[in-house]
C-alpha positions in Angstrom: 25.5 10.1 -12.2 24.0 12.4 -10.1 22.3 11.5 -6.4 18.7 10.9 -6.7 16.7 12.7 -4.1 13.6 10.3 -2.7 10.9 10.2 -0.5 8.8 7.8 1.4 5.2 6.9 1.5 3.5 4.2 3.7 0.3 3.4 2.7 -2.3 0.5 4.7 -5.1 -0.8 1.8 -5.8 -4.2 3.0 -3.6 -6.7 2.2 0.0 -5.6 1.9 0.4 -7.9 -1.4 -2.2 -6.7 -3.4 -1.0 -3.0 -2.7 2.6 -4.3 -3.3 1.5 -5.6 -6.3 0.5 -2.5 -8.2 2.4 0.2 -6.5 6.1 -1.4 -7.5 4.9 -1.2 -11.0 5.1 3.0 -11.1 7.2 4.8 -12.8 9.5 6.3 -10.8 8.6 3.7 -7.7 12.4 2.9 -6.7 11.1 -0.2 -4.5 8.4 -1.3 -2.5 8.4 -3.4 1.3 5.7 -4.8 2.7 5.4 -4.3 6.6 3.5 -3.4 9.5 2.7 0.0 11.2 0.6 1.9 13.6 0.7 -0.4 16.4 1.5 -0.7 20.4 3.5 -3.7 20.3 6.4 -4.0 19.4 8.3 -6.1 17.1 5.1 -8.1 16.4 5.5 -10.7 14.4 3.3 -11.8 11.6 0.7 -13.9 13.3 0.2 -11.2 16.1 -0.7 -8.6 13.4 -2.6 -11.3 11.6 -4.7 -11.7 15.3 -5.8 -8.2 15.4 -4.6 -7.9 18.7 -1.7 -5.5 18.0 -3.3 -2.1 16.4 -0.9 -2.7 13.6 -1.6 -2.5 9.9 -0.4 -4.0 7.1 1.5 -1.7 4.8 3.5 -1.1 2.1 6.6 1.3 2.5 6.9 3.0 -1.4 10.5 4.1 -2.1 10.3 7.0 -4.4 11.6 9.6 -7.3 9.7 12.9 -6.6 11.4 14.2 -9.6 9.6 10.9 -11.9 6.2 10.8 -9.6 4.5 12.4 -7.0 3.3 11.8 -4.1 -0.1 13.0 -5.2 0.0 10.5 -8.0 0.7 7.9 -5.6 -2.2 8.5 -3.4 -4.2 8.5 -7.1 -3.3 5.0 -7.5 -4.1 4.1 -3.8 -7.7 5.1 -4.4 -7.7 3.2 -7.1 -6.5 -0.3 -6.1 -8.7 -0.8 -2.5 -12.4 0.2 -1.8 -11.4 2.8 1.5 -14.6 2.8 2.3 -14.9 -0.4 4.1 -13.8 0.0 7.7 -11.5 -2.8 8.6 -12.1 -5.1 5.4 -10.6 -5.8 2.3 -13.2 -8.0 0.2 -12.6 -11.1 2.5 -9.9 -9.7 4.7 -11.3 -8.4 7.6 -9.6 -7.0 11.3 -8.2 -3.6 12.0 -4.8 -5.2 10.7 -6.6 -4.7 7.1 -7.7 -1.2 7.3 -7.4 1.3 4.9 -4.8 4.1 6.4 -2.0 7.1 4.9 0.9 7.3 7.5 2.2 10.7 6.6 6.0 11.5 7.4 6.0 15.0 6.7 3.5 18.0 7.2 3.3 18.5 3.4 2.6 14.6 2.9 -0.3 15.3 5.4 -1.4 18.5 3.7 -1.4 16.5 0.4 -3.1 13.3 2.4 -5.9 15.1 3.3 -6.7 17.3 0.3 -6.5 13.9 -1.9 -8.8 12.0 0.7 -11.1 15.6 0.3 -11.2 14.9 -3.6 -11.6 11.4 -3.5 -14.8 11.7 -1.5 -16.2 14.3 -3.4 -15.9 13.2 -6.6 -18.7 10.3 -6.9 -16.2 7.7 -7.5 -17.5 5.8 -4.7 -20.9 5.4 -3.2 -20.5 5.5 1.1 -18.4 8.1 2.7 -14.1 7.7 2.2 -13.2 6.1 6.3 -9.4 6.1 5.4 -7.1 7.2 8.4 -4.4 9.8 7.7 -2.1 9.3 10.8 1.7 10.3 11.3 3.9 7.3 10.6 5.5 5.9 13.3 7.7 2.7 13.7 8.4 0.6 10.9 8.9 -3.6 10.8 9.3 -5.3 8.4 7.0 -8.4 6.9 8.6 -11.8 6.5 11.2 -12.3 3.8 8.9 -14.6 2.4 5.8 -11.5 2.2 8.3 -9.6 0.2 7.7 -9.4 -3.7 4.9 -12.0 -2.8 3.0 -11.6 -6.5 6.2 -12.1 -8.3 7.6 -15.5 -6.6 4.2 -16.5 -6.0 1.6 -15.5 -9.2 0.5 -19.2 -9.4 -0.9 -19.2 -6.0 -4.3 -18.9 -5.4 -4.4 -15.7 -3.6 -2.3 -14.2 -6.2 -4.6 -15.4 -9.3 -7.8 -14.8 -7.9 -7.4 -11.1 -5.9 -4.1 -9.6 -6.7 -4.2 -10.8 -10.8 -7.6 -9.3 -11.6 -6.9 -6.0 -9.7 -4.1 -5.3 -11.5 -5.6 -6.0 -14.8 -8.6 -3.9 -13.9 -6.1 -1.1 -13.3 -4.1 -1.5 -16.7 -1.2 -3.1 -15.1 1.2 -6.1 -15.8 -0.2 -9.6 -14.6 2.9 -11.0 -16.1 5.9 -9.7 -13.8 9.0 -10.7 -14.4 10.6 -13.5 -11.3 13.7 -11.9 -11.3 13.9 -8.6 -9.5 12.6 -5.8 -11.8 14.5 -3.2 -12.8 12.3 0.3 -12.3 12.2 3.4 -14.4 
C-alpha cells in the first residue's frame, strides 16, 4: 500500500467540539484533535484557556488526504459550521478563547486562507463583515483526553444535543456517530 501524503489544518470556530464534530466526518479527514493555539503561555491548561487570560484559542488540528480533499474544501465547511462574524463569541460562548481564527502552516495555506476568507465575505452569505484571523500557526497542546472525540462519547449530554446535534444536521451531517472510533474514508 502506498504512503499517504497529508497535510495539516488548524482551525479556531468557537468551541473546539462543535468544529470537531463536523470536520472528522469529511471524506478524506484522516483524524481530528481538539486543542489550543495562539497563545503566550505555555502549557496552559484547560481552565486557563477557559479564563481568557492566555490569548489561546480553542482549535481543532484536521489530519488530512490532499489527494481525497482539499484544503480549500475544508475552509468551505469551516464557513459553514460557525457564524465568523462575531468577534469573540460563539452563540453563548464568549472570550477571545472562542474566536473565530485560520492558523496557516504554510504560505500556500495562507494564500488559500485569505482568498477563501475574500470569497466568503463577498458572497452575501452573511450579513456584517467576515472578523476571522488568518495567523501563522504556532505551538500546539493538546485538549484533555476527555475533550477528545467529545460528540461521540458524549451525544447524550446536553451540550451535545442542543448545539453540536442541530449544527450538524443543518449541515447534512451524521447526528448518529458511531462510539467506537470511526473508521474514515
Amino acid at each position: 500500500m502506498p504512503d499517504i501524503k497529508t497535510e495539516i489544518a488548524t482551525l479556531g470556530a468557537g468551541c473546539y467540539w462543535c468544529v470537531e464534530a463536523v470536520l472528522e466526518q469529511l471524506e478524506g479527514v484522516l483524524d481530528v484533535s481538539s486543542g489550543f493555539m495562539g497563545g503566550h503561555v505555555q502549557d496552559p491548561s484547560y481552565e486557563s484557556v477557559c479564563s481568557g487570560t492566555t490569548g489561546h484559542a480553542e482549535v481543532v488540528r484536521v489530519v488530512f488526504d490532499p489527494d481525497r480533499i482539499s484544503y480549500e474544501h475544508i475552509l468551505a465547511y469551516f464557513w459553514k459550521l460557525h457564524d465568523p462574524t462575531t468577534l469573540n463569541r460563539q452563540g453563548n460562548d464568549v472570550g477571545t478563547q472562542y474566536r473565530s481564527a485560520i492558523f496557516v502552516h504554510t504560505p500556500e495555506q495562507r494564500t488559500a486562507a485569505e482568498l477563501s476568507k475574500r470569497q466568503a465575505d463577498e458572497s452575501g452569505a452573511f450579513a456584517d463583515p467576515i472578523v476571522t484571523e488568518i495567523e501563522d500557526a504556532s505551538t500546539w497542546y493538546d485538549a484533555p483526553q476527555s475533550h477528545q472525540d467529545y460528540y461521540r462519547q458524549n451525544k447524550e449530554q446536553p451540550y451535545c444535543h442542543f448545539v453540536i446535534s442541530p449544527k450538524l444536521d443543518k449541515l447534512g451531517l451524521n447526528t448518529s456517530p458511531p462510539t467506537d472510533t470511526p473508521t474514515r474514508q
